[in-house]
Every structure is written in C-alpha cells, then in structure tokens.
N, C-alpha and C positions, 0 to 999 in steps of 0.2 A: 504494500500500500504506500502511495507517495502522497508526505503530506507537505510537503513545502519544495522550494525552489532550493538552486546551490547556490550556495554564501548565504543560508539563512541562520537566522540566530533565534532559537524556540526555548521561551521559558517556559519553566513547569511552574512558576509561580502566578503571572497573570496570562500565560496561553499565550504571550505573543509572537507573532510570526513574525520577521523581518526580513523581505525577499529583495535582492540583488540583483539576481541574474535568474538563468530560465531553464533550468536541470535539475532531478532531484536530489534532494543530501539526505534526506531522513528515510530509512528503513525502518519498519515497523513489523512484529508477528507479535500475533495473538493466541496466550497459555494461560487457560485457568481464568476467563475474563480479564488475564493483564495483559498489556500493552507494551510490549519493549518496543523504544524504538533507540536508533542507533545514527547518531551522527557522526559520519562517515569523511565528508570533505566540508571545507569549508572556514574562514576565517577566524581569528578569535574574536571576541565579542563579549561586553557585557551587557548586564541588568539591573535594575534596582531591587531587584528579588534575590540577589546573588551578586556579589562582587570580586566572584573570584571569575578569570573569562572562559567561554564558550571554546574550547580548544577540540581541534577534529578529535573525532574514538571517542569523547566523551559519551556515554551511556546514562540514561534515566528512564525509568518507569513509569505508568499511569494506569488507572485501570480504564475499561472500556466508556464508563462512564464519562472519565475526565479528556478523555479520546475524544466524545465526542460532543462536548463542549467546545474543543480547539476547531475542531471543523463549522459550528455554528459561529462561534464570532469569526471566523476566516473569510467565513461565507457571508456575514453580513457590512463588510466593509465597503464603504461608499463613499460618494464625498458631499463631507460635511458642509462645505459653503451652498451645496445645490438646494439642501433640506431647510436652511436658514432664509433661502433666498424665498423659497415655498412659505415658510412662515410669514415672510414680510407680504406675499400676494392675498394669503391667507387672510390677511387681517384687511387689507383693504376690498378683498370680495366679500366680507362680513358687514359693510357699509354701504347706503345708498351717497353718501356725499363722499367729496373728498378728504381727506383725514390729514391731518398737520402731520411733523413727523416727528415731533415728541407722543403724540399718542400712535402713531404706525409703530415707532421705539417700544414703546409700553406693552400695547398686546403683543408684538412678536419679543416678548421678552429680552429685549434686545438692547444697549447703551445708545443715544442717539448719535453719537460719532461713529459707531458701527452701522446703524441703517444708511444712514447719507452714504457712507462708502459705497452700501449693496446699492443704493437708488439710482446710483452713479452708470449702472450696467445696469441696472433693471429700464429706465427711460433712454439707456442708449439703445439698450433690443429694443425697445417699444412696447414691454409688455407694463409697465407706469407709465403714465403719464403726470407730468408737472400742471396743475390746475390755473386759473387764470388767477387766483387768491394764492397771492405770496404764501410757500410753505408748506402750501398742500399738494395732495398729490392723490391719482385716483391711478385704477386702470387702465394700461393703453389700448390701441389697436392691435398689438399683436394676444393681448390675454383674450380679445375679443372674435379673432381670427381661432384661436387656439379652441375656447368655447363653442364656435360655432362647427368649426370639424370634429369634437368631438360628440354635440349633437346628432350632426349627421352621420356619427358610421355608429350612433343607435339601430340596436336591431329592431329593424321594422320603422325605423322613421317615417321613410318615404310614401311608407301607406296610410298611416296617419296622417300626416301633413296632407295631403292629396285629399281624404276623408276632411278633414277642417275645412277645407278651402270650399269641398262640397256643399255640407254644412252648412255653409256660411252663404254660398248663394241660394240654397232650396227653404232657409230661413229668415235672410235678409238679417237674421241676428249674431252681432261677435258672437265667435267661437274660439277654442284654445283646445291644444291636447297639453295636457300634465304628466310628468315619472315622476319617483319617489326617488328621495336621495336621502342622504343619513344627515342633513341638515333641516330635511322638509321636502314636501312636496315644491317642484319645481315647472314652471308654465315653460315649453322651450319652443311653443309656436302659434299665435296668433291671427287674427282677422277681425277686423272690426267690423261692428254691424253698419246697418245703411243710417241709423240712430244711434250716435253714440250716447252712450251712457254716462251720469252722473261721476262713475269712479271705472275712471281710461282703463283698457286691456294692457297689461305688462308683461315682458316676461320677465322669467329667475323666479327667485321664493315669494311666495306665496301664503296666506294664513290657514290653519287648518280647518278653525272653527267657523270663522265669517264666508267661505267659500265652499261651493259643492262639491268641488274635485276635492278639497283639504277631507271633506267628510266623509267623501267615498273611501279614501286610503284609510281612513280611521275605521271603516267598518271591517274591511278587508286586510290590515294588517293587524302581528299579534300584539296586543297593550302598551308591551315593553319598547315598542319603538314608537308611539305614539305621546305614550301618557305624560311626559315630562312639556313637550311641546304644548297638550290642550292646556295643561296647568300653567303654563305662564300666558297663555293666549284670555284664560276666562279670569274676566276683572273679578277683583272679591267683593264679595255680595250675591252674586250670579248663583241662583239656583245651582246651577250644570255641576256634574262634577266630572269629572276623565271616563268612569264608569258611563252614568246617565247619558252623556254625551254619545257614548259608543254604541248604548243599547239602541238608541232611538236612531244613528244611522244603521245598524245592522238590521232592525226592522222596516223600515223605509225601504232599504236596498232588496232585502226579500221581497218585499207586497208589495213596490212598484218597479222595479230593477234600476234603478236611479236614484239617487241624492238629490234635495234639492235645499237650497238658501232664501230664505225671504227676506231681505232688508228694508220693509218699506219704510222706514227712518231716511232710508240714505237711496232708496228710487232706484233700490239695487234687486235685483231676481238673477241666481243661478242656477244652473240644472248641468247634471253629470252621469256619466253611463260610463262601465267598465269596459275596459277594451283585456281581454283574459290571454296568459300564453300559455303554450303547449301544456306547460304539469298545471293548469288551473289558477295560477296566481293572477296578480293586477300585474299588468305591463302598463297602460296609460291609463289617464281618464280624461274622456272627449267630453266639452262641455259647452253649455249655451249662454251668452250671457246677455243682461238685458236689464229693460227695467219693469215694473208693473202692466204698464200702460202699452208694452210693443211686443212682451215675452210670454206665451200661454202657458204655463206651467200643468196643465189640465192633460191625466194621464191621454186622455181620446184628443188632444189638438194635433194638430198637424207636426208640430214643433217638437213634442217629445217625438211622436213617432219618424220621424226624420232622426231623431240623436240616436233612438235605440236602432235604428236600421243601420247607423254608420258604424254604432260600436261592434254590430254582429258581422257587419262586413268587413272591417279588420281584423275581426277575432280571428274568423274564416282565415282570411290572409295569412295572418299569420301561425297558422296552424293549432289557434290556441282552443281552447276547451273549459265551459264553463263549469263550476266546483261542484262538485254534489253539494256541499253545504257552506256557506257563508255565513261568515264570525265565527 
C-alpha cells in the first residue's frame, strides 16, 4: 500500500504528510490489525511531535484505525483561501442590499484587512461587485452568471420553465416554478401576469408561511427541515404553530392537491401544485400568483385546473410519480 510521495516526512503524532516529489517512500503491511509501515528513502526531517529527524529505515507502527485516519485528512486537503473566499460570497448572498465591509468582515468571521484583501480578487473576477455607496459591496455579474448555469443544468429545468411560461399565457396570471434548498424554498423562474400584483414576482428565497409554494414544501417535506424556518417566519402572538401550520397544509394538499395563500390584507392570492420525481418526492412547485380580484382560486375555475394540468404534465416528463401518501 503507498501512502505518501518520496521525500515525505509522516508523523505519527499529528498524521502529517509532507510531499516533495512524486514516488513512493512509505511501505506498509498489515499483522494482527497493525500497520507497519516502513520509510525506506527519503530526506531527514522534523516535527513538532518529535524532534529528533525523520532519517530513511526509520520504522513506526499504527494500528489500522490510526491508518486510516492518515488517509482521511490526506484526502481532505484543499485550499484554504478558496473556502474563505466562499465564506465572504456567502454572507453577501444572505443579503438583499449591499453590505459595508466591516459587517461582510463580521459574518465571514473574518479581520477587515483580511476581507478587503479577498474583495480585491473577488471584484477583479467579477463575482462582487463595488456598490455605488462608498464601502459597500454586493454580488457581481459573474456570481450571477454562475447562478444562472447552475439553475439550468437543474434536472428537469427546461420543462418546467416551458410549463410556466404556458401557465402564464392560458392564465394571463404571474407564474413561478420553486426547489427547495437547505436555506429555503427558492423561486428560480418567473412570469408576470398581464396585472401585476400589489407585491412584484422575484426570484431567490422566498417565505414559507406567506407563500403557496413555501407551504407546499412544508407539507411534503419531513419537520426537521422545515420547522426552524416557520418558527422564525410566524410573529409571536400568531395562533400557528410549526405543527398546526403543517397539519392544515398537509390536509389542503390531500382534498385539493394544491396549496393555497390568501393575503387579502396585502391584495395578494397564491396557488401551488407539486410537480413529483421519479421515487415520489417534490422536485418543484409550479404556482399562480395574483390578486383577489384577477386570481380564481375556486377548485372548478379554469385557473386551478390549468396549474394542476401543468404540474401533471411535468411530473409525466419527468418520469416522476405521485406518493401513495402525503405528510
């Protein structure tokens, strides 16, 4: 078994490999779960686990456990500036505005003389952008670029999208398809209706509770990926609880195969139908949106039955299969 390069220096105290060059030095056989391994060529060297040096013929033991510990952190070496830089995007795709960069510093746990450094390469690729407010700094066009082709080589994108756009002319009412992500439910394709609506179609995240798609994914997925989300979404006071909330969209979704939202406070009406893949789960949710006055929400209108035709005709598409049982 070769576990390191020639000219490596491997301690048995914190595992570490130190490779040089591009041949093996370390022989290893395995007696009784132990691990001899034997370095054979190679330079002297030390450690801080050891300070006496690494001289070829040196021999050490480990058992098979401590073996294969040295191959996990071997294996998970990477470079650290790319995960830091990911942090710094991170925290600005947590924000609908631009963010100063003492608070970009902050959430990416970072010194502000170390972000400015990475902003320095992140606005030269393009993926920040410098805001027109001294200090700030948002997203650029390449995180946007980036986003967007990852969108599309979603499996089954293109047939949903095609279904919206449908939607949207045999309804005259905005449409969206929605996925879930481990941030939330996420809008990643729109149409506006021929009426817009009091509160404009967006994409990206989305709320769970004020929204029909947020509600469909709450009936269809299991608590634990939900329940933290309705709890910061329902103000306190609010009847609802994470429970209550889930029961009434799980029933809903059974007796009419659809979610739906009534905001007549805010002139807002949504409606959502699951789009299913192959093993029975939610892959999208296709939805209608609208306001009282332009959106029939009425199982026998034309408008539901147009949403549930679109959702059964991607399902098909996509070879998907709806669940024996929901919730």
């Amino acid at each position: 078994m070769k576990w390191a390069d020639k000219d490596s220096i491997v301690c048995p105290g914190c595992l570490l490999v130190r490779n040089r060059l591009s041949s093996p030095v370390l022989h290893s056989t395995v007696m009784n779960d132990t691990m001899y391994v034997e370095q054979y060529r190679g330079r002297p060297g030390t450690c801080q686990h050891d300070e006496r040096p690494w001289k070829p013929g040196r021999r050490f033991l480990m058992t098979s456990t401590t073996a294969e510990k040295m191959t996990n952190v071997t294996a998970r070496r990477g470079i650290q500036s790319v995960e830091i830089a990911f942090r710094i995007l991170s925290a600005l795709q947590t924000s609908v505005r631009a963010l100063p960069l003492r608070e970009i510093a902050a959430l990416s746990e970072l010194s502000p003389s170390a972000t400015s450094n990475y902003m320095i390469s992140l606005v030269r690729t393009g993926l920040v952008s410098a805001d027109e407010k001294p200090g700030c700094y948002k997203l650029g066009p390449a995180s946007l670029a980036l986003g967007m082709s990852a969108i599309n080589q979603l499996d089954g994108f293109d047939i949903v999208r095609r279904e919206v756009i449908a939607l949207r002319e045999a309804t005259l009412s905005g449409a969206a398809v929605t996925a879930w992500t481990e941030d939330g439910p996420v809008s990643l394709f729109k149409q506006e209706g021929q009426t817009r609506s009091i509160l404009e179609l967006r994409t990206g995240l989305i709320p769970l509770v004020t929204t029909a798609a947020g509600k469909l994914f709450v009936a269809c997925l299991q608590p634990e990926r939900t329940d933290d989300l309705i709890s910061r979404e329902l103000s306190a006071g609010q009847e609802w609880s994470p429970a209550s909330f889930r029961d009434e969209a799980i029933t809903e979704l059974r007796t009419c195969g659809f979610t739906a939202v009534h905001r007549g406070d805010m002139g807002y009406v949504s409606v959502a139908a699951p789009i299913w893949d192959r093993d029975g789960d939610l892959r999208f949710a296709i939805s209608l949106i609208g306001s009282p006055a332009t959106l029939n929400t009425e199982i026998e209108g034309k408008e539901i039955k147009a949403l549930l035709d679109s959702a059964v005709r991607a399902t098909v598409a996509l070879g998907g299969k709806v669940p024996r049982k929901i919730g």
